[in-house]
BALOBA-1460 file (C-alpha; in Angstrom, 3 decimals):
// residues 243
<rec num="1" residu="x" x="14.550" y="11.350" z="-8.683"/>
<rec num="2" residu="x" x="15.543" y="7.703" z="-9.032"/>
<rec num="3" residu="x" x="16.434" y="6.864" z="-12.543"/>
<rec num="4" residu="x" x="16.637" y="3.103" z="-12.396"/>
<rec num="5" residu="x" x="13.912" y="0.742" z="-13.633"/>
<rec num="6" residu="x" x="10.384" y="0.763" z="-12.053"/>
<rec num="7" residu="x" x="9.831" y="-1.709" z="-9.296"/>
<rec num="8" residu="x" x="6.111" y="-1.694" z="-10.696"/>
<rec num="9" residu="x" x="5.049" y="-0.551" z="-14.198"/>
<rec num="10" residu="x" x="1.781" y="-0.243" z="-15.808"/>
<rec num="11" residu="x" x="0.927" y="0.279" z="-19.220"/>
<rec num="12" residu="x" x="-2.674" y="1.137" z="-20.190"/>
<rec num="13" residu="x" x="-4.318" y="-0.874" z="-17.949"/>
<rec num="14" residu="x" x="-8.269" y="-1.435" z="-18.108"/>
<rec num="15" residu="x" x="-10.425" y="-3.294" z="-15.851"/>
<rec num="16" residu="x" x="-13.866" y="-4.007" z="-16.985"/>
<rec num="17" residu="x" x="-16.647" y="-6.129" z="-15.190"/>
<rec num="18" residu="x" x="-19.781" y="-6.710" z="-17.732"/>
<rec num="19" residu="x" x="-19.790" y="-3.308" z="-19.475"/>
<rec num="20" residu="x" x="-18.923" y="-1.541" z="-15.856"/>
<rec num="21" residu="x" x="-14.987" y="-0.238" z="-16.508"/>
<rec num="22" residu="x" x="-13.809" y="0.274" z="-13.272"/>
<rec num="23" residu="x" x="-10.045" y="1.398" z="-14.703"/>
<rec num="24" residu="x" x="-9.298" y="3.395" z="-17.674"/>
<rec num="25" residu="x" x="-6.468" y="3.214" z="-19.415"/>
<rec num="26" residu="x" x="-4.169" y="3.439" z="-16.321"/>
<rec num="27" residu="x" x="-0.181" y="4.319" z="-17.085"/>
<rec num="28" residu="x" x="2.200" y="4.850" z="-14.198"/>
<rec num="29" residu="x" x="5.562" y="3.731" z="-12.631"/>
<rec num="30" residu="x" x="6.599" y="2.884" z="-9.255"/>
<rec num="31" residu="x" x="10.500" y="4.217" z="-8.692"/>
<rec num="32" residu="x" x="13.064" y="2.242" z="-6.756"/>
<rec num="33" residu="x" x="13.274" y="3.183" z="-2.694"/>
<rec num="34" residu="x" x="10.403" y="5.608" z="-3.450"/>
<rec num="35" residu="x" x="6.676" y="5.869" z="-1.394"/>
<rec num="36" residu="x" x="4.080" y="6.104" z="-4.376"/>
<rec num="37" residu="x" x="0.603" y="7.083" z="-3.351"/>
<rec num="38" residu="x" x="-2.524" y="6.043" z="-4.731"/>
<rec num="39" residu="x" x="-4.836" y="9.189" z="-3.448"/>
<rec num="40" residu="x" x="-8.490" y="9.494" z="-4.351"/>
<rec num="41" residu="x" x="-12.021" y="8.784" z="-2.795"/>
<rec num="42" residu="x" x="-13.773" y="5.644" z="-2.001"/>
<rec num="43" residu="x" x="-14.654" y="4.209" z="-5.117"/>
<rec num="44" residu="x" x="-12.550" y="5.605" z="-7.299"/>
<rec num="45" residu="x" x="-10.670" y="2.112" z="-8.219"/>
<rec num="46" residu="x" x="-7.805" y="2.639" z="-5.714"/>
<rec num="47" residu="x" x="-8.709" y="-0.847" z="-4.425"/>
<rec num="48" residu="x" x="-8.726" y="-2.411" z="-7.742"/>
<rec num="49" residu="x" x="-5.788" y="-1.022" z="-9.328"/>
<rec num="50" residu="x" x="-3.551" y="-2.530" z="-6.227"/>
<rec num="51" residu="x" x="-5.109" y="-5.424" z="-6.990"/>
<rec num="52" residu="x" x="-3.307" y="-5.610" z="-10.454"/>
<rec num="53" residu="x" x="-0.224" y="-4.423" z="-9.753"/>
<rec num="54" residu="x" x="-0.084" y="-7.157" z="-7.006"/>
<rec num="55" residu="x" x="-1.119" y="-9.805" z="-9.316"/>
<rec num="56" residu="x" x="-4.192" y="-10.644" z="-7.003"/>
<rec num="57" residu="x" x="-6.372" y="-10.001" z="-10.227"/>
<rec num="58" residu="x" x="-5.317" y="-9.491" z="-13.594"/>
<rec num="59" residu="x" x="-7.107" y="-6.620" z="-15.907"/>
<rec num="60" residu="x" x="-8.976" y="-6.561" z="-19.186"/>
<rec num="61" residu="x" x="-6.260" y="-4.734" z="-20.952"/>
<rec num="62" residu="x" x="-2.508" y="-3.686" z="-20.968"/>
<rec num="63" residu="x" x="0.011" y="-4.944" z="-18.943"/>
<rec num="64" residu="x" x="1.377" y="-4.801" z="-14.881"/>
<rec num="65" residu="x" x="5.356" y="-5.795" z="-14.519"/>
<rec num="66" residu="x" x="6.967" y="-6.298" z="-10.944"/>
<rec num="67" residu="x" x="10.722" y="-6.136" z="-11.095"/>
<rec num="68" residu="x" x="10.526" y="-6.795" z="-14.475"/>
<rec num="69" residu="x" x="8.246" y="-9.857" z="-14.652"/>
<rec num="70" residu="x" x="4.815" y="-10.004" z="-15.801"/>
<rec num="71" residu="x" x="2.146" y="-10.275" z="-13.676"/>
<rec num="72" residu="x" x="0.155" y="-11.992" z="-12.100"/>
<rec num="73" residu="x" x="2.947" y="-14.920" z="-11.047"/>
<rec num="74" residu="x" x="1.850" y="-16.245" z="-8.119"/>
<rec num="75" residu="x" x="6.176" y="-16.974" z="-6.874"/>
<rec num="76" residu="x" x="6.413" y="-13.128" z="-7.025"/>
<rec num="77" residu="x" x="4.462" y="-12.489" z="-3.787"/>
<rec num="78" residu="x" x="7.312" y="-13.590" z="-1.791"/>
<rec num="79" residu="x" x="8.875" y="-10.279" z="-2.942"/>
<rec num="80" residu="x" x="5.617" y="-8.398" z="-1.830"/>
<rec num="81" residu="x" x="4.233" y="-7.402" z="1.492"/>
<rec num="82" residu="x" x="0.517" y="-6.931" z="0.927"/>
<rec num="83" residu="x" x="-1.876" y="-5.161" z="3.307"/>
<rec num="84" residu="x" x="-5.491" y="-5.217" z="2.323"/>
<rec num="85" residu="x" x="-8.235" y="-2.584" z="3.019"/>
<rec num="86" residu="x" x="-9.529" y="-5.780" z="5.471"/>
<rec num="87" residu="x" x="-8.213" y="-7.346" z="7.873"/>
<rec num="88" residu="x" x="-7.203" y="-11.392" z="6.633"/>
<rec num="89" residu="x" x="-6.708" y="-12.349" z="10.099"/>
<rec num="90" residu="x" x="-7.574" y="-15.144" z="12.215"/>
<rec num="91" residu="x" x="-9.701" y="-14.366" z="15.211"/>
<rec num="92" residu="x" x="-9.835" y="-17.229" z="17.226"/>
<rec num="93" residu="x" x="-6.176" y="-17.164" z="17.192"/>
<rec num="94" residu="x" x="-4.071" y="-15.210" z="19.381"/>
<rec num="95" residu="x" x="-1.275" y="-12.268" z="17.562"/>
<rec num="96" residu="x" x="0.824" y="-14.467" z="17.696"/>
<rec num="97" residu="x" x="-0.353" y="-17.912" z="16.052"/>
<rec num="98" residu="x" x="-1.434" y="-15.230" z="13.617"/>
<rec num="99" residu="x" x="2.302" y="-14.037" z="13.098"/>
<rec num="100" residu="x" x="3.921" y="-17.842" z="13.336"/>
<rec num="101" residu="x" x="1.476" y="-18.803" z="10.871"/>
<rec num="102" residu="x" x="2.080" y="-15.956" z="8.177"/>
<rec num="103" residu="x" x="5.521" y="-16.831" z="9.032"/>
<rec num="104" residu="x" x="5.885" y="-20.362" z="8.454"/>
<rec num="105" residu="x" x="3.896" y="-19.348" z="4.820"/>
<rec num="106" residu="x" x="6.943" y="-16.946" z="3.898"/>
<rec num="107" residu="x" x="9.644" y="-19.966" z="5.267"/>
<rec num="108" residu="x" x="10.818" y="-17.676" z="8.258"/>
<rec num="109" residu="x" x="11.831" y="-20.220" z="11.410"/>
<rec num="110" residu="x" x="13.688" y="-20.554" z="14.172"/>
<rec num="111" residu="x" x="14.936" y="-17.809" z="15.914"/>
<rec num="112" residu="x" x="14.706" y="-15.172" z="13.051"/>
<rec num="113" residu="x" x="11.178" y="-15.563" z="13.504"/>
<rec num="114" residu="x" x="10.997" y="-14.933" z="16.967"/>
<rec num="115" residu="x" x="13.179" y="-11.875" z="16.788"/>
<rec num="116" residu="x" x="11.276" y="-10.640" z="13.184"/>
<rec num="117" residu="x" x="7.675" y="-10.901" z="15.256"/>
<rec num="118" residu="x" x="8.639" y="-9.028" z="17.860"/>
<rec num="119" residu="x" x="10.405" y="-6.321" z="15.909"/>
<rec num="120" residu="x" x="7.497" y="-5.539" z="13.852"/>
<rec num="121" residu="x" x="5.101" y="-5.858" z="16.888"/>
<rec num="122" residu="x" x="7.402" y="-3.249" z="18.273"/>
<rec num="123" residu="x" x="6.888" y="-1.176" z="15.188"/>
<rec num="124" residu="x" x="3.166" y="-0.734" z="15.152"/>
<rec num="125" residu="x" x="3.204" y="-1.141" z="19.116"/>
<rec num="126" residu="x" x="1.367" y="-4.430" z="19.609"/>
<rec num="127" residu="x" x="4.069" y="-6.059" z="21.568"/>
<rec num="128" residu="x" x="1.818" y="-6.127" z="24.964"/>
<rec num="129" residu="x" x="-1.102" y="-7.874" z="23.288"/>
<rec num="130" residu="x" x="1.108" y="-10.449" z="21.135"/>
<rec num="131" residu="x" x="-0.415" y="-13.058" z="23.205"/>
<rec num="132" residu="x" x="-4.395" y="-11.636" z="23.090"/>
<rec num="133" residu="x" x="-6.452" y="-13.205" z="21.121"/>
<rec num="134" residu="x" x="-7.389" y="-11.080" z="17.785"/>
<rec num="135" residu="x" x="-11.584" y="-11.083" z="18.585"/>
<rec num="136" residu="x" x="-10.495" y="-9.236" z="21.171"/>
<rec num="137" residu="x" x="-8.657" y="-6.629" z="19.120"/>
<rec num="138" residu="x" x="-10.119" y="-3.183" z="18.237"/>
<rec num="139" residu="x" x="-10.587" y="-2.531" z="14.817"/>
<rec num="140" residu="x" x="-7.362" y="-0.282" z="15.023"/>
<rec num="141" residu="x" x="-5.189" y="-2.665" z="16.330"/>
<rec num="142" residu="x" x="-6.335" y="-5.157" z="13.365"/>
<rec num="143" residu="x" x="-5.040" y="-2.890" z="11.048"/>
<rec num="144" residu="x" x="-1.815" y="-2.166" z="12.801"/>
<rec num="145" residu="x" x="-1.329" y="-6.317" z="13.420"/>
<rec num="146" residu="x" x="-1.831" y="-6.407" z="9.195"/>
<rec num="147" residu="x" x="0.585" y="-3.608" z="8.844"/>
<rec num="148" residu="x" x="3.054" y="-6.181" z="10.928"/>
<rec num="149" residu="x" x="2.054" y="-8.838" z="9.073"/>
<rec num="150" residu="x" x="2.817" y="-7.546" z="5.548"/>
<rec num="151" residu="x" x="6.169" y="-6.039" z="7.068"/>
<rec num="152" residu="x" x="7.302" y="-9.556" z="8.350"/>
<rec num="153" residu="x" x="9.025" y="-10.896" z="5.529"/>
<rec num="154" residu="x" x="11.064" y="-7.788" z="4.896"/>
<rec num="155" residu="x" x="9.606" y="-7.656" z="1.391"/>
<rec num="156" residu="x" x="11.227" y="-5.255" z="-1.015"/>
<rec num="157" residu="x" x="7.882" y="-3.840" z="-2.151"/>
<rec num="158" residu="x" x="5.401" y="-3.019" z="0.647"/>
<rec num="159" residu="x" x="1.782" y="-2.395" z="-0.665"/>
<rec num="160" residu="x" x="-0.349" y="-1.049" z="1.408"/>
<rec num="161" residu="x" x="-4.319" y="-0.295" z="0.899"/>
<rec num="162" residu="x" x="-5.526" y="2.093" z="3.280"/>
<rec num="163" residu="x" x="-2.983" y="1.176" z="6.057"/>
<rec num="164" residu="x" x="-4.023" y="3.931" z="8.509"/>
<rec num="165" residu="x" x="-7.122" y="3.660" z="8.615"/>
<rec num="166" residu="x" x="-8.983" y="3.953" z="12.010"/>
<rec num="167" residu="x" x="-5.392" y="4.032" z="13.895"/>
<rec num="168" residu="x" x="-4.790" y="7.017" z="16.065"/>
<rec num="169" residu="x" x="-2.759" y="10.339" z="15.105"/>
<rec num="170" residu="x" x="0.231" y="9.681" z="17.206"/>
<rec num="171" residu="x" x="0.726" y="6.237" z="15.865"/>
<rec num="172" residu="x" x="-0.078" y="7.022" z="12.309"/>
<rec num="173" residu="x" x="2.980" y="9.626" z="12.409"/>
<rec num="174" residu="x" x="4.935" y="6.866" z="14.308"/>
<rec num="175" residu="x" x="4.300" y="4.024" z="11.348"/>
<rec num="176" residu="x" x="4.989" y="6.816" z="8.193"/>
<rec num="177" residu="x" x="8.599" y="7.499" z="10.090"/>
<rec num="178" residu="x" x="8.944" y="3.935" z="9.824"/>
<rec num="179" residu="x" x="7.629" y="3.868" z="6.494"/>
<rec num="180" residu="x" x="10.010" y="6.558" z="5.746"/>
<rec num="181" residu="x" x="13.227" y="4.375" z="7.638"/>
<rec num="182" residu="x" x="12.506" y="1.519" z="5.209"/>
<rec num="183" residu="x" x="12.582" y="3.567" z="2.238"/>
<rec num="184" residu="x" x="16.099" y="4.975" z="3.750"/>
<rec num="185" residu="x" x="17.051" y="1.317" z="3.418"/>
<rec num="186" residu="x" x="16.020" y="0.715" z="-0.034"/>
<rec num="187" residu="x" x="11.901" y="-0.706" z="0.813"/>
<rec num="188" residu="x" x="9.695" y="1.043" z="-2.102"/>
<rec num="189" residu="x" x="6.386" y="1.490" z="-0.827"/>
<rec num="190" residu="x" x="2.783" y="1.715" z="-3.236"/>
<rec num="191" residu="x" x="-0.155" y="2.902" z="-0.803"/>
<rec num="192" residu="x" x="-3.467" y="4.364" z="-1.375"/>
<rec num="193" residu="x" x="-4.865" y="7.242" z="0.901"/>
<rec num="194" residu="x" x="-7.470" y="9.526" z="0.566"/>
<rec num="195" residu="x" x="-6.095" y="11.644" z="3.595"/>
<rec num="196" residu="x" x="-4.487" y="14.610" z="2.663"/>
<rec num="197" residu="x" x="-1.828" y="15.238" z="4.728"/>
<rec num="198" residu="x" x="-0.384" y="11.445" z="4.136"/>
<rec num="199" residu="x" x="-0.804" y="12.335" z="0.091"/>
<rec num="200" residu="x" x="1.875" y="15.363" z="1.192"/>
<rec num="201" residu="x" x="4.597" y="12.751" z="2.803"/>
<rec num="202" residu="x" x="4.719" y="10.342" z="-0.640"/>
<rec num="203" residu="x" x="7.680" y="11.116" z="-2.387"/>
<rec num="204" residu="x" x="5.425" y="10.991" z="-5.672"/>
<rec num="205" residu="x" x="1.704" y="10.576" z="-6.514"/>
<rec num="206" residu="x" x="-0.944" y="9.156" z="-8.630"/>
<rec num="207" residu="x" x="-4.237" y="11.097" z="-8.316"/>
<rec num="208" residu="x" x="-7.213" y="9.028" z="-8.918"/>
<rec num="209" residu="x" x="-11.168" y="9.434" z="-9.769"/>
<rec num="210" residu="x" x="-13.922" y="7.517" z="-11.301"/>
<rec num="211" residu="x" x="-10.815" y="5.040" z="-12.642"/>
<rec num="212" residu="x" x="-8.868" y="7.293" z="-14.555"/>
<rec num="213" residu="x" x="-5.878" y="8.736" z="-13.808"/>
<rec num="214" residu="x" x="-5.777" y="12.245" z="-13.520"/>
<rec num="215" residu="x" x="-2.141" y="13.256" z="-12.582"/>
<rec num="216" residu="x" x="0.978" y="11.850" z="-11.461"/>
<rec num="217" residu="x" x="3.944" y="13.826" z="-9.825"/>
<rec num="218" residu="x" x="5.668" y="14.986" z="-6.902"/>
<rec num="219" residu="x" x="3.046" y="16.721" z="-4.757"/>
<rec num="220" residu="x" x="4.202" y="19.786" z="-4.958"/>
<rec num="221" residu="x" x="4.601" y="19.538" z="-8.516"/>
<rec num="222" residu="x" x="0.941" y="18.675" z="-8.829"/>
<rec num="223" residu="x" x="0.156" y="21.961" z="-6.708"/>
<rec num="224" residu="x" x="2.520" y="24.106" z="-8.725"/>
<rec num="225" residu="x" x="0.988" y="22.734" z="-12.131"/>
<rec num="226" residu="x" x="-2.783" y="23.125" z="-10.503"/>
<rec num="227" residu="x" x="-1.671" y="26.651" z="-9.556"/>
<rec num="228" residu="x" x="-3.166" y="25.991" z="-6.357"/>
<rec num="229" residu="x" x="-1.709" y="26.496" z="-2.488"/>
<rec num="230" residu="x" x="-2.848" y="22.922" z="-1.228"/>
<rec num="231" residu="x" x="-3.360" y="19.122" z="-2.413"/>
<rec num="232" residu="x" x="-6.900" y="18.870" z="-1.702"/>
<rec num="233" residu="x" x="-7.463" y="22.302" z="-4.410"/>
<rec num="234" residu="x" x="-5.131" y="20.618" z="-6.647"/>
<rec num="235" residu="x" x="-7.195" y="17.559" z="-6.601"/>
<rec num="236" residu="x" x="-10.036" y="19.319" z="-7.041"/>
<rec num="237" residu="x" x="-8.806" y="21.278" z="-9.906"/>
<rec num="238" residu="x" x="-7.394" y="18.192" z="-11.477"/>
<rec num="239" residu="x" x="-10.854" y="16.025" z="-11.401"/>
<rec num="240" residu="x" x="-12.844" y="18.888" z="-12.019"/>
<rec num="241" residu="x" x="-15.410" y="18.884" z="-8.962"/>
<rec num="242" residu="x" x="-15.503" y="18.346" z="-5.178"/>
<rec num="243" residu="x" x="-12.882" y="15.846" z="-3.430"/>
């Protein structure tokens, strides 16, 4: 495992609204060139724990670093591709206005821009439609033009809530062996899932229920500890009840 320092660190982090907490007391650290996954149900504060560590929204206690600063600090997003659980596109524009625009924000021009769009239309297979306008996307190929969106700016974190969501098998296992090639090349990737068989390809994991943390480790490591044969009993056994 990667010894250097965390990417993303969190120390006993709480998020509160009213006398709701949503987080508990969250610890973990994101490793260098690793894929960390956030795995738990709907509702378990997946959502709002990405939040933090992004800097999008700041907890009630402890404290989120990203390469070392504190967050939130708003000129660290440049260093972050962010995909969100829904889609912030613009539908009355076409893929493509959607892609200059996001550009321009992240100071791409010129003909890197031309040749980063289509590359990461390529990647999530969009390239056909680059000129369609997004109200006529299906809900799948939102996500996938979000994915490309985040991955424009060749960010050195990529953080990515729910990414494969409503996108089909053969596509999903065609975007994790790209998520895969840009860990290869030194991309560290934070994603949530509550699929099982994506918790198996993250290099490490955070299980999560009802905001608290309940284990963090290699999956198989997690299994092996659990002294069960799969993820989904290890989960179980971790949070003490169904999945």
């Amino acid at each position: 495992m990667n010894n250097s320092a965390p990417i993303v660190q969190a120390s006993h982090v709480s998020k509160s609204f009213g006398k709701k907490t949503i987080l508990d007391d969250i610890s973990l650290s994101v490793l260098p060139a690793e894929t960390f996954g956030l795995l738990g149900p709907s509702g378990s504060g997946k959502t709002t724990l990405v939040k933090l560590l992004t800097g999008i929204d700041e907890g009630s206690k402890g404290e989120v670093k990203v390469f070392g600063t504190v967050m939130p600090k708003l000129s660290m997003m440049q260093k972050i591709g962010y995909m969100a659980q829904s889609d912030a596109l613009y539908n009355e524009l076409s893929a493509l206005e959607n892609m200059q625009l996001f550009a321009s924000l992240y100071g791409i021009k010129g003909p890197v821009r031309k040749k980063r769009i289509h590359e990461v239309m390529d990647i999530v297979a969009l390239g056909p439609h680059l000129n369609k306008r997004v109200d006529q996307y299906s809900g799948g190929m939102k996500r996938r033009l979000s994915l490309a969106i985040a991955l424009l700016h060749e960010p050195p974190l990529l953080v990515l809530d729910e990414p494969t969501v409503g996108i089909d098998p053969l596509l999903r296992q065609s975007i994790w062996n790209e998520l895969k090639a840009l860990n290869a090349k030194g991309t560290t990737i934070l994603l949530t899932t509550h699929v099982m068989d994506e918790a198996n390809k993250c290099d490490r994991l955070g299980m999560i229920r009802d905001g608290k943390l309940l284990g963090v480790g290699t999956p198989e490591a997690l299994i092996e500890l659990a002294g069960q044969q799969t993820i989904e009993e290890a989960f179980i056994y971790y949070g003490g009840g169904q999945a």
